[in-house]
C-alpha positions, 0 to 999 in steps of 0.5 A, a space after each residue: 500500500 505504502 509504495 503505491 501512495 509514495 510515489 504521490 508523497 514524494 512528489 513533495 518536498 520533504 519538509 513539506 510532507 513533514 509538516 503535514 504528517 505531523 499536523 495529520 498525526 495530531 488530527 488523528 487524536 480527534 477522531 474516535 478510534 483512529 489511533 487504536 486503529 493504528 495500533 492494531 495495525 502497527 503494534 507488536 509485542 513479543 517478550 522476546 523483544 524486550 530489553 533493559 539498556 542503561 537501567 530502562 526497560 524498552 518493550 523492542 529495541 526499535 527507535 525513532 531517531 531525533 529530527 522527526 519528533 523536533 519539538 516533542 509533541 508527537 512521540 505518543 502518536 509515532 509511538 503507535 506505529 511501535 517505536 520501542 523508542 522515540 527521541 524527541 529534539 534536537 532542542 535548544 535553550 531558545 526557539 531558532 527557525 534554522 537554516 534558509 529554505 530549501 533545506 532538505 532533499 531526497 536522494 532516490 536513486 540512494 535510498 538517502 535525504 540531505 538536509 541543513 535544517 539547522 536543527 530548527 526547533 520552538 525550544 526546550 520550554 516548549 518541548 518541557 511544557 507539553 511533556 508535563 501537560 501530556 504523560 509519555 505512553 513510551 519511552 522517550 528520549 531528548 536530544 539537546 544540543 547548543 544554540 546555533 549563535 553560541 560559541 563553542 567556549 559557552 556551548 555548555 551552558 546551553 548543554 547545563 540549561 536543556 538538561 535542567 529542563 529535561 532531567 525530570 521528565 525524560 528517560 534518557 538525554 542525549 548530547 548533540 556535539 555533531 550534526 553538521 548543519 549547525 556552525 562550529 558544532 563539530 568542534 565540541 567533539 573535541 575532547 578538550 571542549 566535550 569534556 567541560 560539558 560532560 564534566 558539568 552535566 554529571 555534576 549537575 546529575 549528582 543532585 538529582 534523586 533519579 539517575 537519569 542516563 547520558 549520552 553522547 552521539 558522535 559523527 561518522 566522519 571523525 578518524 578513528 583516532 579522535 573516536 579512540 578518544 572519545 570513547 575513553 573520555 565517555 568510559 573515564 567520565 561514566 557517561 551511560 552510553 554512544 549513539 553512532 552516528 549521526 548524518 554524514 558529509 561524504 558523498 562518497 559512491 552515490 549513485 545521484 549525479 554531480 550535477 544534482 548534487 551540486 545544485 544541493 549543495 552542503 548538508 548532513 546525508 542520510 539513508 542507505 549510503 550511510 549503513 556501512 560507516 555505522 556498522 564499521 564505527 558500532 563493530 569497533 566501539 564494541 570491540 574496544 569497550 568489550 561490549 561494555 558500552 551500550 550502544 544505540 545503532 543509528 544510520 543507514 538501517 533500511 531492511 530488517 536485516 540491516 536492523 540485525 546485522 547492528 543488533 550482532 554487531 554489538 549494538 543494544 538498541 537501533 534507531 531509524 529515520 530514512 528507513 521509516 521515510 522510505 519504507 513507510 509505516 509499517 516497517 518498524 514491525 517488519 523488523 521486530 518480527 524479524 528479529 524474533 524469527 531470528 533471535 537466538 
């Protein structure tokens, strides 16, 4: 049914569609029954997929990646497609528009999407409020990252102020130190830098009475050399975990032209072209921790095969965003199916 109405779909720009998804999503709630229906269609459940990462319970190791739910207001509705999962965010301290549009594109003959949003989002105050006005049915994480005019000396603050927001209300908080649509960004996954913002959020987690985990999502661009160091910081510090990765700014072996591509221009890539990095970047942080570092898998998952091959790899928990775009609303339970055909 899905690749029979996407051609249509697709025949949009993508922020477009995204725009009317997720106001549709929120009409739904109106309508008796709609959101039941689309549980019964989308939902399932089996023991075999539940897990416990970082010291929270996940009834299927399925997420929803940032960058879909920017605003935290749709993570119980998208939850009903079975998400075991749905991170909401980016957010920042102050609403901020993003970049100029157009701003994202897809890739068809890739499987992929470009964008530069510019991690546009109404701020974590709005986010904070609407969470508290309406209980999560799931378990939701928050991506937080530094306002895109802040410079790198004073990003930690910004980190301090969206944790505070976030801490009570959240499951988990993860740290945005690499999305390459956002100005000088990438220089926070500099040890030196991401250090400070590590060493203050724990700080501030001590006063807390719940433990809430932290974690830190890295780029797929980095050398393996500055990966080293990353990992050692996290595992000296006692952050809870890695996300691997994020969007990428290689264009390496796609199959769209030069030419399309030019007219693009720059943005972080996702979809397809990105699952080997993933994978090579989820086997070796695994291989170094001795698997003692959770991992969530995010980047380039299409199939449910591919979900299994970063499950194997050493990964706790997935995430998906390109592969829901392009498979449609019914591939998070094509892969949970999956896997409990073939967990051993």
């Amino acid at each position: 049914m899905y690749k029979l109405i996407r051609p249509l779909l697709f025949a949009m720009q993508p922020e477009k569609i995204h725009d009317l998804v997720v106001n549709g999503l929120k009409i739904l709630r109106d309508v008796p029954l709609a959101r039941a229906c689309v549980r019964m269609l989308f939902n399932y459940k089996n023991p075999k997929l539940e897990r416990e990462v970082f010291g929270v319970t996940f009834k299927n190791p399925v997420g929803l990646s940032a960058g879909f739910d920017k605003n935290g207001d749709i993570y119980n509705d998208m939850s009903d497609f079975g998400f075991g999962f749905i991170e909401v965010g980016t957010l920042t301290p102050k609403p901020q528009d993003g970049n100029p549009q157009p701003r994202c594109f897809r890739l068809l003959k890739d499987e992929a999407i470009i964008n530069r949003m510019g991690i546009n989002n109404k701020g974590v105050k709005y986010a904070v409020s609407y969470i508290k006005r309406h209980h999560p049915n799931c378990v939701i994480g928050a991506s937080i990252t530094k306002g895109k005019d802040t410079p790198v000396e004073q990003a930690a603050k910004d980190y301090e102020i969206c944790f505070e927001y976030l801490y009570d209300i959240v499951d988990y908080i993860a740290l945005n130190v690499s999305c390459p649509n956002v100005k000088d960004l990438y220089k926070l996954q500099d040890v030196t830098n991401l250090s400070e913002i590590i060493d203050k959020l724990l700080e501030l987690r001590r006063m807390y009475d719940d433990y809430r985990p932290i974690l830190l999502k890295i780029s797929p661009d980095i050398p393996y050399t500055q990966l080293d160091e990353i990992i050692d910081t996290i595992l000296v510090s006692g952050l809870d975990g890695v996300i691997a990765t994020n969007t990428t700014i290689s264009r390496d072996g796609l199959k769209t032209d030069n030419k399309t591509l030019d007219a693009i221009g720059n943005g972080g890539l996702s979809g397809a072209p990105l699952f080997k990095k993933t994978l090579d970047f989820v086997s070796y942080i695994a291989r170094k921790t001795g698997g003692s570092l959770p991992i969530i898998a995010s980047g380039g998952i299409m199939s449910p095969q591919q979900a299994k091959q970063m499950l194997d790899a050493g990964a706790s928990l997935v995430q998906v965003y390109s592969g829901f775009i392009y498979n449609g609303p019914g591939f998070v339970k094509k892969i949970n199916k999956y896997l409990v055909k073939n967990i051993k």
